[in-house]
N, CA, C and O of each residue as an XYZ file, in Angstrom:
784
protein
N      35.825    -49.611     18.839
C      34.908    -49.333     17.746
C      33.899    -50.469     17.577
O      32.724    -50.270     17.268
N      34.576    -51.998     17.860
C      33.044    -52.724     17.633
C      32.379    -52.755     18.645
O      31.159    -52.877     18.530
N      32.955    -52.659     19.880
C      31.959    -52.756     21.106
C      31.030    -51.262     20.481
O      29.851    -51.555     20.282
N      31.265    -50.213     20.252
C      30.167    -49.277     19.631
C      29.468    -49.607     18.709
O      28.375    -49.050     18.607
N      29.778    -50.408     17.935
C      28.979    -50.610     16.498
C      27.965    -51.996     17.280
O      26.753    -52.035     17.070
N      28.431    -52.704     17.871
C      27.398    -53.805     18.960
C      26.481    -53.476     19.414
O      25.382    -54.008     19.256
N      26.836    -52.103     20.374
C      25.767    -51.233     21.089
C      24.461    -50.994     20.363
O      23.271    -51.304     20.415
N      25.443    -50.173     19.556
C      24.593    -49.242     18.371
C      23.557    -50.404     17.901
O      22.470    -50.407     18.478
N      23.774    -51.320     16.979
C      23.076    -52.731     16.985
C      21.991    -53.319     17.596
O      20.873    -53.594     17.159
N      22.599    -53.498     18.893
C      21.495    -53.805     19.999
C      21.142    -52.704     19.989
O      19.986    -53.111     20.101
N      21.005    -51.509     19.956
C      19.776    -50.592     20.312
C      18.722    -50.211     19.258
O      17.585    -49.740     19.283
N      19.780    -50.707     18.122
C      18.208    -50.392     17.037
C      17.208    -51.919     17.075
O      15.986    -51.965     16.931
N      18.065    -52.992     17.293
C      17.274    -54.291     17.501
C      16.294    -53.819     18.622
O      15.083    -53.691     18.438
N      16.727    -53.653     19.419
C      15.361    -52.673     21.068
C      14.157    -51.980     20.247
O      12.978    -52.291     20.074
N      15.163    -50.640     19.711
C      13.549    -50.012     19.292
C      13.419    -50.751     18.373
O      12.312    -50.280     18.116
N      13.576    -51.720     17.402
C      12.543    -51.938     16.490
C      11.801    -52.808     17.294
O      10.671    -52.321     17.263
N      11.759    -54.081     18.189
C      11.164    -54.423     18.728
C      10.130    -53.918     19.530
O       9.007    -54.410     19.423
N      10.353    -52.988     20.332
C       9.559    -51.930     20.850
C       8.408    -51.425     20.195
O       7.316    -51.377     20.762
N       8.608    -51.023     18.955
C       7.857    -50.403     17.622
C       6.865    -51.762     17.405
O       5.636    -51.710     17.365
N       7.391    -52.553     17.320
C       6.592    -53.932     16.939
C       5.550    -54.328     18.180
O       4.580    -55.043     17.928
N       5.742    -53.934     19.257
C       5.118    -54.070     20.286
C       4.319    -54.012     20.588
O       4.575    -52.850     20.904
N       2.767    -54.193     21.073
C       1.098    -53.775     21.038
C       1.644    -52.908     21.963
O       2.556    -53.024     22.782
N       0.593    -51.660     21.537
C       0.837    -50.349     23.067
C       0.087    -51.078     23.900
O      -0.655    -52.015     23.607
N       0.403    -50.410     25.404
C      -0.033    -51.008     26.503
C      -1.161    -50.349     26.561
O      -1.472    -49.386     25.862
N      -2.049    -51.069     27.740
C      -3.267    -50.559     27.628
C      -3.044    -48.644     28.426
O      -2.172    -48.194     29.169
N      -4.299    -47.989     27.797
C      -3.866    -46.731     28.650
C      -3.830    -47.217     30.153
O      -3.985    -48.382     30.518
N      -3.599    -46.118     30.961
C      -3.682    -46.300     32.802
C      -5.357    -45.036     32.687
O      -5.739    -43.982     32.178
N      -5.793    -46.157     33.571
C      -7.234    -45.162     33.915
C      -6.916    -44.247     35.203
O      -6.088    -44.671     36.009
N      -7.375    -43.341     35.366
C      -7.666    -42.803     36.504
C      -8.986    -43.010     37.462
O      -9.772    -42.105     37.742
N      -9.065    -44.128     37.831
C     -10.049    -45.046     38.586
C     -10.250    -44.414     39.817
O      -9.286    -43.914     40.395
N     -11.701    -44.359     40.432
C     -12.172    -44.574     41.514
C     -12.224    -46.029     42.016
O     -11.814    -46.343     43.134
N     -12.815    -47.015     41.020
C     -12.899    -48.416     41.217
C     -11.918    -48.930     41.409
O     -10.977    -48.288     41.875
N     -11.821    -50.136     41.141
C     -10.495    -51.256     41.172
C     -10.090    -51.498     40.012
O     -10.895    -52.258     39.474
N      -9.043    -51.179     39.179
C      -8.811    -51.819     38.154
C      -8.667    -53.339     37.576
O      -7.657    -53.990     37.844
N      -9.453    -53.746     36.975
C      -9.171    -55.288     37.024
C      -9.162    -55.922     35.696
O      -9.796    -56.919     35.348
N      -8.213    -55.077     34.886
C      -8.125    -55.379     33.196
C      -7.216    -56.257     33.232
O      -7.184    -56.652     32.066
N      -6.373    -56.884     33.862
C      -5.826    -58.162     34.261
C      -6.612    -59.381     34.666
O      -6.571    -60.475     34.104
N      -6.988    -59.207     35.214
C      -7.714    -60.476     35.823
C      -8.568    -61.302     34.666
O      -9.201    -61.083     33.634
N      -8.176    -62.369     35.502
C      -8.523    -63.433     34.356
C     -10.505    -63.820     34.830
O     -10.924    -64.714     35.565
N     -11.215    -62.878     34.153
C     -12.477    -63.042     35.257
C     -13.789    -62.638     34.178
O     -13.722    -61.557     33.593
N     -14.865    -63.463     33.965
C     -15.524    -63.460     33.344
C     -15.767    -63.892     31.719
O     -15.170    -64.915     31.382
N     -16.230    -63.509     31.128
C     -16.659    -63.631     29.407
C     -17.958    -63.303     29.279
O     -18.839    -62.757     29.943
N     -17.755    -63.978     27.844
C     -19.392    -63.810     27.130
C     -20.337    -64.507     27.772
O     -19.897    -65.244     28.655
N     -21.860    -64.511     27.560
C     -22.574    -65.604     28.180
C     -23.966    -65.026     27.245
O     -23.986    -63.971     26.612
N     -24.648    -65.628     27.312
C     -25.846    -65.393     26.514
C     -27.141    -65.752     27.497
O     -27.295    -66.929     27.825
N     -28.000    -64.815     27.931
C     -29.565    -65.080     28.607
C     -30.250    -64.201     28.244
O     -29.868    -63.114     27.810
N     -31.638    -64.673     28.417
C     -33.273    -63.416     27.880
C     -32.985    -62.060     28.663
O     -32.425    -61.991     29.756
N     -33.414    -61.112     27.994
C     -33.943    -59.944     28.416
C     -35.282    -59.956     28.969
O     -36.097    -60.877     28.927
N     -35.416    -58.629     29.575
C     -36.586    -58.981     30.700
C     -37.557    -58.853     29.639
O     -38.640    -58.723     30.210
N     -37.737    -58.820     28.321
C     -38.662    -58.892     27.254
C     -38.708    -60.209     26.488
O     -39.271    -60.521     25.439
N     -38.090    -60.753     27.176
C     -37.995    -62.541     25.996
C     -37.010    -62.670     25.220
O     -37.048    -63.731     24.597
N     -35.877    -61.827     24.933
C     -34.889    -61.777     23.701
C     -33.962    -61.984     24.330
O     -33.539    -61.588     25.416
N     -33.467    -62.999     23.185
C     -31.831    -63.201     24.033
C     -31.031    -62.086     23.528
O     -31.056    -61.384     22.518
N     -30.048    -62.197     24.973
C     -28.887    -61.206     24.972
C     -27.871    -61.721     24.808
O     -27.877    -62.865     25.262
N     -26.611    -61.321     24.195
C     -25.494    -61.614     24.692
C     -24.690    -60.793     25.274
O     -24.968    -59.700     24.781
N     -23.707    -60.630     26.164
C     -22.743    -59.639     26.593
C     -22.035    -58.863     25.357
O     -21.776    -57.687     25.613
N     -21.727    -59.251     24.243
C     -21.086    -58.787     23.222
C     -21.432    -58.275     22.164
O     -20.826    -57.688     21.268
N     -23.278    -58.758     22.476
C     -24.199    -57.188     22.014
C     -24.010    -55.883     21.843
O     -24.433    -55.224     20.893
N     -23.281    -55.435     22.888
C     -22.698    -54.173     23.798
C     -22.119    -53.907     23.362
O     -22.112    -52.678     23.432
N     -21.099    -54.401     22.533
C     -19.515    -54.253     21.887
C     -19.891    -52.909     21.142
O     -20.574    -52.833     20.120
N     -19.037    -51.342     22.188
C     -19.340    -50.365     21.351
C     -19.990    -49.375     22.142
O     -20.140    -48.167     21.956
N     -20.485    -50.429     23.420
C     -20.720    -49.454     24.710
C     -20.380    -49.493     25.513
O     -19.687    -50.509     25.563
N     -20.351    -48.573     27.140
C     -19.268    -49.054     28.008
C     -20.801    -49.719     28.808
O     -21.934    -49.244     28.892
N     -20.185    -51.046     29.321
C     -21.413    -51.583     30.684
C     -20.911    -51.953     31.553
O     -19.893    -52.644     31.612
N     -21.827    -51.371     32.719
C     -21.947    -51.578     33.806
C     -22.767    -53.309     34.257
O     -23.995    -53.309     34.345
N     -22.352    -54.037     34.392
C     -22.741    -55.461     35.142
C     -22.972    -55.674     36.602
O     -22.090    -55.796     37.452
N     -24.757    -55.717     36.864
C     -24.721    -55.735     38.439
C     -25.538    -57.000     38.522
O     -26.261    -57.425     37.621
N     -25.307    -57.660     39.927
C     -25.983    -59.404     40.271
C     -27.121    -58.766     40.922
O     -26.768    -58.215     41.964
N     -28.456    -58.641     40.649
C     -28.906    -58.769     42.236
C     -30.255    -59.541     41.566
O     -30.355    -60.239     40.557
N     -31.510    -58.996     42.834
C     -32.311    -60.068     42.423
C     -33.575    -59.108     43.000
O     -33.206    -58.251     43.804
N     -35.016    -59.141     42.694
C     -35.834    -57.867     42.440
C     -36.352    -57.821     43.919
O     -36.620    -56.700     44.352
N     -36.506    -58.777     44.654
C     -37.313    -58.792     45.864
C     -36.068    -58.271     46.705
O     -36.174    -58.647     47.872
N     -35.165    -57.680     46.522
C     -33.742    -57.139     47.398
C     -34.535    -56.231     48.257
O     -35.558    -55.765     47.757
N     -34.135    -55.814     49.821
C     -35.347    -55.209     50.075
C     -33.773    -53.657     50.161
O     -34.152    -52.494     50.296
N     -32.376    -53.932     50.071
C     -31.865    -52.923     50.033
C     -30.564    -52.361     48.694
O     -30.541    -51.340     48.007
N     -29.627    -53.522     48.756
C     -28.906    -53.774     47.931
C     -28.835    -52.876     46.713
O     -28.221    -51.832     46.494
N     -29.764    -53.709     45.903
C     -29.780    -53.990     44.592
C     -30.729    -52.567     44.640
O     -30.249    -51.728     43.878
N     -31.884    -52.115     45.303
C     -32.318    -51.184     44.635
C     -31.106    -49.699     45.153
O     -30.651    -48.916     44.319
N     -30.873    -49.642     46.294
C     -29.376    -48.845     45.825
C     -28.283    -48.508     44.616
O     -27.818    -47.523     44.043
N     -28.190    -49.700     44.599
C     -27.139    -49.687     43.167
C     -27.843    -49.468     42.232
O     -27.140    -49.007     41.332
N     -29.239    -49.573     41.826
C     -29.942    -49.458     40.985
C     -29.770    -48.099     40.501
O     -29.389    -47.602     39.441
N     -30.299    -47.522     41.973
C     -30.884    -46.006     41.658
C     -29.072    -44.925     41.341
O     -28.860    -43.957     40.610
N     -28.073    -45.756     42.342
C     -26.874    -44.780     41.983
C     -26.616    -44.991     40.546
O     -26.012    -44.026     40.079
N     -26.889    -46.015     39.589
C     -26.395    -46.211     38.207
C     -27.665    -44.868     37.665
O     -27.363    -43.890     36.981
N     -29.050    -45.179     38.185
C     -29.884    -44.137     37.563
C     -29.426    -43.269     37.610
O     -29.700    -42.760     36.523
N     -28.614    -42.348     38.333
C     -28.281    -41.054     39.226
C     -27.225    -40.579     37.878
O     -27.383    -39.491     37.323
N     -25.903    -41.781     37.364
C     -25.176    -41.339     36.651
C     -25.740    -41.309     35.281
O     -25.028    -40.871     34.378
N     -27.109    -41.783     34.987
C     -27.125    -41.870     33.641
C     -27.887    -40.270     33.607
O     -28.100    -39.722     32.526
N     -28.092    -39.907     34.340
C     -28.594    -38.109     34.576
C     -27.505    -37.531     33.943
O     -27.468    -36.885     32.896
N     -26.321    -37.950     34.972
C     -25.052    -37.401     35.050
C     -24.952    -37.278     33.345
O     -25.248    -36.224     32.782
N     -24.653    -38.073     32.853
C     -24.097    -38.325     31.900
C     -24.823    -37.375     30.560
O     -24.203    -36.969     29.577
N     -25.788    -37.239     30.749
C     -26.712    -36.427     29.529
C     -26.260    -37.436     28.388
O     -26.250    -38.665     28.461
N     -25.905    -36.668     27.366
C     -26.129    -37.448     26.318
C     -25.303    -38.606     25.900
O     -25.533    -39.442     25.026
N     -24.106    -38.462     26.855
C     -23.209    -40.161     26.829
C     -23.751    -40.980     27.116
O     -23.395    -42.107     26.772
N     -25.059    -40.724     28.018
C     -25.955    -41.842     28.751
C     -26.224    -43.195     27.664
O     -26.386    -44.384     27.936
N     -26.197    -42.460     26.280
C     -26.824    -43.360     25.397
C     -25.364    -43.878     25.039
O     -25.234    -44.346     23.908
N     -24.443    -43.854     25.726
C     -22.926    -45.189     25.030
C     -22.694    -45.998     26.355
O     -21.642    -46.580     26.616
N     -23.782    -45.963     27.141
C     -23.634    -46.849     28.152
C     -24.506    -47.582     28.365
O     -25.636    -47.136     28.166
N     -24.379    -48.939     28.832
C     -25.645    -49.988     29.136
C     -25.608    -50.968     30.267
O     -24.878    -51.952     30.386
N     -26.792    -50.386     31.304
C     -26.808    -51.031     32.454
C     -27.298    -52.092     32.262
O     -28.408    -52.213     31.742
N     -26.578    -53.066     32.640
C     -27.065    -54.694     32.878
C     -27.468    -55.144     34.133
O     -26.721    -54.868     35.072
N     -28.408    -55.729     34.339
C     -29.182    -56.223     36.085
C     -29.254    -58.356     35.804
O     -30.156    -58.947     35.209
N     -28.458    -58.771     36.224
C     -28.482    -60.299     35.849
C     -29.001    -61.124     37.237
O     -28.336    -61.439     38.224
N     -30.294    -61.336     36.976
C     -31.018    -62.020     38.752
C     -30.190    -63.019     38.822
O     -29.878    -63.795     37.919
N     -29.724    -62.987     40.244
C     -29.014    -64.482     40.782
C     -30.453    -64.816     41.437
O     -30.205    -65.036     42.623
N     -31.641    -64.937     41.250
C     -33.217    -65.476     41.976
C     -34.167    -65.727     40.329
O     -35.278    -65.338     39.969
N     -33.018    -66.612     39.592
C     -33.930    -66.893     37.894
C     -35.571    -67.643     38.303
O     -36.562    -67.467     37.596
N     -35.564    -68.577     39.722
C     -36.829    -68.819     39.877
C     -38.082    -67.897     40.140
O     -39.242    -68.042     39.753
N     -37.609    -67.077     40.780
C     -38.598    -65.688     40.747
C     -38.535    -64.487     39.779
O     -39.428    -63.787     39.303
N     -37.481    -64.478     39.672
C     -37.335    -63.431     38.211
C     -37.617    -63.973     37.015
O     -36.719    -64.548     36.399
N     -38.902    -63.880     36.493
C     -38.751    -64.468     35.260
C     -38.899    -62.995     34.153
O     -38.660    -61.868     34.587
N     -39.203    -63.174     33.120
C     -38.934    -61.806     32.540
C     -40.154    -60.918     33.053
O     -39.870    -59.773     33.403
N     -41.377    -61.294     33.128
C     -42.412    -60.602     33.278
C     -41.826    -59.764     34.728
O     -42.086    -58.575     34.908
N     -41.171    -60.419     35.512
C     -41.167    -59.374     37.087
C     -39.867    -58.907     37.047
O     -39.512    -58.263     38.035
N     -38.856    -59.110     35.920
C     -37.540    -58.241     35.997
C     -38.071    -57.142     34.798
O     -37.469    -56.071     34.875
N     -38.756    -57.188     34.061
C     -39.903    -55.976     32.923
C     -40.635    -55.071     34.263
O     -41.144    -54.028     33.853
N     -40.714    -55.190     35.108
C     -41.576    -54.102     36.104
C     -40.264    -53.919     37.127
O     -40.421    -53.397     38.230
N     -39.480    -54.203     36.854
C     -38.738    -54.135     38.087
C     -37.503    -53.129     37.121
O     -37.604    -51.916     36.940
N     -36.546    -53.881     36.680
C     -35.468    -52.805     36.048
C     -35.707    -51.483     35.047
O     -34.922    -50.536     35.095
N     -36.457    -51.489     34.452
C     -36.829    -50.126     33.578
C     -37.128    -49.255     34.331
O     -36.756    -48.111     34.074
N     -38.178    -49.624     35.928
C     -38.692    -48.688     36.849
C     -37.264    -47.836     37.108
O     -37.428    -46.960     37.957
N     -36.092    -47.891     36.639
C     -35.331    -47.367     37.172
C     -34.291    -46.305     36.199
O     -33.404    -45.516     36.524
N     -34.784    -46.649     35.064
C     -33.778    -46.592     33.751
C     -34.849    -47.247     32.659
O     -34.991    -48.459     32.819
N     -35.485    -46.774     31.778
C     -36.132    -47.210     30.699
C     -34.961    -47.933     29.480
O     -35.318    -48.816     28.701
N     -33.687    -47.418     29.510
C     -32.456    -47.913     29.113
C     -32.077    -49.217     29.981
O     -31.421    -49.983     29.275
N     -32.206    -49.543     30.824
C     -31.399    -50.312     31.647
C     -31.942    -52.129     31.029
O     -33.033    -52.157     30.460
N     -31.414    -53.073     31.128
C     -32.117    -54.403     30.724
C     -31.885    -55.336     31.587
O     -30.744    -55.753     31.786
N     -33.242    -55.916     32.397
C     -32.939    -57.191     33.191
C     -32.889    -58.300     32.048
O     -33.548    -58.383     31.011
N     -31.454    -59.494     32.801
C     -31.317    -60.712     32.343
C     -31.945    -61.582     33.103
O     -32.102    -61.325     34.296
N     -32.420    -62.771     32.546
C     -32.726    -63.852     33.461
C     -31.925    -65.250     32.218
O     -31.364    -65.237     31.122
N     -32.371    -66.394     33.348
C     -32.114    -67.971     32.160
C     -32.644    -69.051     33.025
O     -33.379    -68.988     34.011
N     -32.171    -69.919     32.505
C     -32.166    -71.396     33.797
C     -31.366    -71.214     34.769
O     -30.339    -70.566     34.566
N     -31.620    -71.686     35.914
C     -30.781    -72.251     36.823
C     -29.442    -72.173     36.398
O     -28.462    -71.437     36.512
N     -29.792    -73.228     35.863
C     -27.888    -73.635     35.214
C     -27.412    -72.618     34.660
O     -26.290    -72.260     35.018
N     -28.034    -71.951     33.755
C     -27.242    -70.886     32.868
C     -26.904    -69.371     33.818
O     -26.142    -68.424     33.622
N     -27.563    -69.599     34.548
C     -27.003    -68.393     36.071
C     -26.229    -68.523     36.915
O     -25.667    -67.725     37.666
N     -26.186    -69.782     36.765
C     -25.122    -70.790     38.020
C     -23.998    -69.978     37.067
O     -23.693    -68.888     37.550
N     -23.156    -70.392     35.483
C     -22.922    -70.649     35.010
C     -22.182    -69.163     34.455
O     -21.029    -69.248     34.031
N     -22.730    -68.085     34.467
C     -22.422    -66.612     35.062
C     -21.865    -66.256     35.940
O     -20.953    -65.433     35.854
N     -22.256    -66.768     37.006
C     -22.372    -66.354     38.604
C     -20.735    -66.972     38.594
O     -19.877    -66.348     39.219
N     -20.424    -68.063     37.943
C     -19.207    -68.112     38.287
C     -18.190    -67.957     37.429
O     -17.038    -67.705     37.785
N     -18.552    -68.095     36.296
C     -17.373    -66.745     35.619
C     -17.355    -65.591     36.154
O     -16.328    -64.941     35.959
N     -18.340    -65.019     36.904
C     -17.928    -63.480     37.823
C     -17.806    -63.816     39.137
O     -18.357    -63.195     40.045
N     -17.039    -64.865     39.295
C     -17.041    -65.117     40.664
C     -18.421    -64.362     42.203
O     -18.278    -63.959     43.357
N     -19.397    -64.515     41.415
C     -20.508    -64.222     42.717
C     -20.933    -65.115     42.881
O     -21.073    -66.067     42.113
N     -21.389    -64.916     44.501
C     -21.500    -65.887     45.178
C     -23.068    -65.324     45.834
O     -23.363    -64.356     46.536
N     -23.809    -66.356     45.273
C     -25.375    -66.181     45.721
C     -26.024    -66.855     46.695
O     -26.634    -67.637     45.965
N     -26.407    -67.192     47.966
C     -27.010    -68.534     48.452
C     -28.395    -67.713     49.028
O     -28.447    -66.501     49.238
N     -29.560    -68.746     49.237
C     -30.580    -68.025     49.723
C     -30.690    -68.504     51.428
O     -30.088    -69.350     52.088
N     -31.472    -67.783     51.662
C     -31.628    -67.323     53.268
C     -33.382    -67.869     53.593
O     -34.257    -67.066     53.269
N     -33.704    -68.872     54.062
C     -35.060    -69.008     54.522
C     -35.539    -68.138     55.379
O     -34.811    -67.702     56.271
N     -37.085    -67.667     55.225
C     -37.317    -67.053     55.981
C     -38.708    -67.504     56.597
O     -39.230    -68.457     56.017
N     -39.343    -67.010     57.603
C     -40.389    -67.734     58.228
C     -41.656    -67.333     57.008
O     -41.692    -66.365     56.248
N     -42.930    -68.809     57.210
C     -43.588    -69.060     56.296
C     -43.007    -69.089     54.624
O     -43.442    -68.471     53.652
N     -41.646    -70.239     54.745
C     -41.220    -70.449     53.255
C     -40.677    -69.335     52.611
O     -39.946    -69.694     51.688
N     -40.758    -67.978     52.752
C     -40.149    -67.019     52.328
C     -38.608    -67.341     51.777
O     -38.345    -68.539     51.674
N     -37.646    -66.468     51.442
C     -36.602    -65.792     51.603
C     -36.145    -65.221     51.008
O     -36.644    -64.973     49.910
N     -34.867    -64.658     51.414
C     -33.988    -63.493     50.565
C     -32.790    -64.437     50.117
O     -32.554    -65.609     50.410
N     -31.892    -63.236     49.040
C     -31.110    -63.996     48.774
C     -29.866    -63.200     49.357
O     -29.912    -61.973     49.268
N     -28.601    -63.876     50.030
C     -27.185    -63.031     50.422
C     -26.924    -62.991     49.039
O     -27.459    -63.837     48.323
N     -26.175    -62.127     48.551
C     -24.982    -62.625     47.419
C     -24.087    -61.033     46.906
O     -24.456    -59.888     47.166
N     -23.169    -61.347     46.327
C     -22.013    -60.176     46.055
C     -22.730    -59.127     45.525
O     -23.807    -59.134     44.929
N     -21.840    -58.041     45.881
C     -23.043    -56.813     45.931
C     -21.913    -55.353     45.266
O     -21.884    -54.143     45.491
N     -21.339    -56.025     44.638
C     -20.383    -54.917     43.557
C     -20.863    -55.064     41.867
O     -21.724    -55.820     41.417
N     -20.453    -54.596     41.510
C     -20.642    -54.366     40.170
C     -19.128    -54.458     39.304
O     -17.992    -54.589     39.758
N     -19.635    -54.324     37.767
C     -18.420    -54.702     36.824
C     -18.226    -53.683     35.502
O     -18.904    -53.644     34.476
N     -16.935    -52.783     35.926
C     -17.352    -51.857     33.982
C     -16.617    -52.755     32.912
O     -15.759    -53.570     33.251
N     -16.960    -52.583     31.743
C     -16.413    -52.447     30.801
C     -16.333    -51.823     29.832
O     -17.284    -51.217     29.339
N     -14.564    -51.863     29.122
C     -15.062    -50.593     28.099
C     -15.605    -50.875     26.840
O     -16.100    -51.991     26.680
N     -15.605    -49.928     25.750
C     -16.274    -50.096     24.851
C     -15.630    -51.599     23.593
O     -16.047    -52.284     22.659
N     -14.882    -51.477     24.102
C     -14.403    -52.784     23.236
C     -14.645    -54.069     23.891
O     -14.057    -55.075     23.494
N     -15.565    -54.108     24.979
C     -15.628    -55.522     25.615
C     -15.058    -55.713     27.147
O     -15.574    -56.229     28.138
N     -13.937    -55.161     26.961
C     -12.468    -55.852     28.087
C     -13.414    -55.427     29.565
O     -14.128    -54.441     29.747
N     -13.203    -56.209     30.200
C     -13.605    -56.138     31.729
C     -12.360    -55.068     31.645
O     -11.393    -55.113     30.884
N     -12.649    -54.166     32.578
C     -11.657    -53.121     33.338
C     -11.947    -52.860     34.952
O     -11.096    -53.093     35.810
N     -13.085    -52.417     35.200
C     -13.278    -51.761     36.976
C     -14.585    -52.878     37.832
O     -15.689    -53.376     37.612
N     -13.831    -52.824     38.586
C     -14.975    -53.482     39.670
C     -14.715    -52.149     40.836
O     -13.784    -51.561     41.385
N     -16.948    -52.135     40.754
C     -17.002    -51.101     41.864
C     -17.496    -51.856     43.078
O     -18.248    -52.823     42.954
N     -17.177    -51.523     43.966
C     -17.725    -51.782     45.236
C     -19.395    -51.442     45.859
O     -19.963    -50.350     45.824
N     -19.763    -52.330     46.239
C     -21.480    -51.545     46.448
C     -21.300    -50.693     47.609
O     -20.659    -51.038     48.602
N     -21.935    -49.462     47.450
C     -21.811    -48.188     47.926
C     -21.293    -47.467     47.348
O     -21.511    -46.354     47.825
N     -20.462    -47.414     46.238
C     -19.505    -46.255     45.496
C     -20.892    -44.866     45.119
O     -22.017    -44.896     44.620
N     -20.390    -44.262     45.440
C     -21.726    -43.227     44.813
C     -21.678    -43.023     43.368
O     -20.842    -43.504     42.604
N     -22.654    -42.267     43.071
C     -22.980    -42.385     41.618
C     -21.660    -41.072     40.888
O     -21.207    -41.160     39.747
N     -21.349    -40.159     41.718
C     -20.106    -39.073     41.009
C     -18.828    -40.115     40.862
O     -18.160    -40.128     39.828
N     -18.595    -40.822     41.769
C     -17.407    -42.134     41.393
C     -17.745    -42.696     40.002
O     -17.249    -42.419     38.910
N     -18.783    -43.616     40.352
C     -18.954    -44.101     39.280
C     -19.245    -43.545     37.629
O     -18.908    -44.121     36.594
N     -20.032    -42.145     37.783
C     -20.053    -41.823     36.832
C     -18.538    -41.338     36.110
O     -18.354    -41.242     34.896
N     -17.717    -41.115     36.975
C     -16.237    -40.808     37.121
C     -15.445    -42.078     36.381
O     -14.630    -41.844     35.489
N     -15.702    -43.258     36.756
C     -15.236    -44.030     36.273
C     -15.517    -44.326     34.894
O     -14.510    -44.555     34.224
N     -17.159    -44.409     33.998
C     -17.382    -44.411     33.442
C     -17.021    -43.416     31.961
O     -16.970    -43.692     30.763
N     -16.825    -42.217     32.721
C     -16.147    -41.348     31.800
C     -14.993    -41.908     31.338
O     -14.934    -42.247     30.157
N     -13.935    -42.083     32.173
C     -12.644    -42.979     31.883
C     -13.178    -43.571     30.645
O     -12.786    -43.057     29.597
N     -13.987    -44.540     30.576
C     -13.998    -45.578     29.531
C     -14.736    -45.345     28.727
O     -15.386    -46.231     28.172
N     -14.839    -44.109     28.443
C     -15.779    -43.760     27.397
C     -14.960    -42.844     26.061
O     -15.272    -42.687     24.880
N     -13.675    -42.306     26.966
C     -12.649    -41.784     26.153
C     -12.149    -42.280     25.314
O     -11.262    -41.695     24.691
């Protein structure tokens, strides 16, 4: 009888603990990578391609998409561009709980005036970031990307650098990293997820 009354004991001590417990996060049904673990990124604050500062936590309330590239990309970046354009079609009127972010890893050539002709051409919703040097450096590696430039003949060049993207949901939390190439039905796929 006390080994039962022990049991019994320990099992209401379980569920009440249990009960006390934060629920876990839901499980997405991802195309992307899930990466609501990872210890990767934060807030950061730089101009919009209009002069206004941004912060990442502006957003708080929408789901965003976070992509690196830089405007003179001659393939990359306008790809990913146009597949994020593709889902905000998709999306009809959710389009407006989502917000594409474009953050130049090339802040010396991107200044707002040429990320203002460059990212809206794609999305009148969409907002290029720029900053200093430092304050991109300073991004670039809280999201672990990796940017270096490439000389090209007569002083030119391009820039290499990571070529995926980042969702989050509406409360902030990093969740999916997409891969560059995911098409825009993935991604818009994913995005739904986090819009639920």
């Amino acid at each position: 009888m006390r080994l039962l009354l022990r049991l019994l004991s320990l099992f209401i001590v379980v569920a009440a603990l249990a009960a006390c417990a934060p629920p876990a996060a839901a499980k997405l049904d991802l195309k992307g990578t899930d990466i609501s673990e990872t210890p990767l990124g934060g807030d950061f604050s730089l101009s919009d391609h209009l002069g206004k500062p941004r912060k990442l936590s502006d957003f708080s309330g929408k789901v965003v998409a976070l992509f690196f590239g830089y405007t003179h990309c001659p393939d990359v970046c306008p790809t990913t561009m146009l597949e994020y354009a593709n889902v905000m079609k998709q999306l009809g009127a959710d389009a407006d709980k989502v917000q594409v972010l474009f953050v130049t890893v090339d802040p010396e050539r991107d200044t707002t005036a040429v990320l203002a002709g460059y990212v809206p051409h794609f999305d009148a919703r969409f907002i290029g970031l720029t900053g200093s040097v430092a304050q991109i450096e300073q991004v670039k590696a809280a999201y672990k990307v990796v940017a270096q430039k490439v000389g090209q003949a007569g002083g030119s060049y391009t820039v290499d650098h990571s070529a995926g993207s980042y969702l989050f949901d509406k409360s902030g939390k990093l969740r999916v990293y997409e891969a560059y190439g995911t098409p825009a039905d993935s991604l818009g796929h994913d995005i739904r997820q986090l819009l639920r």
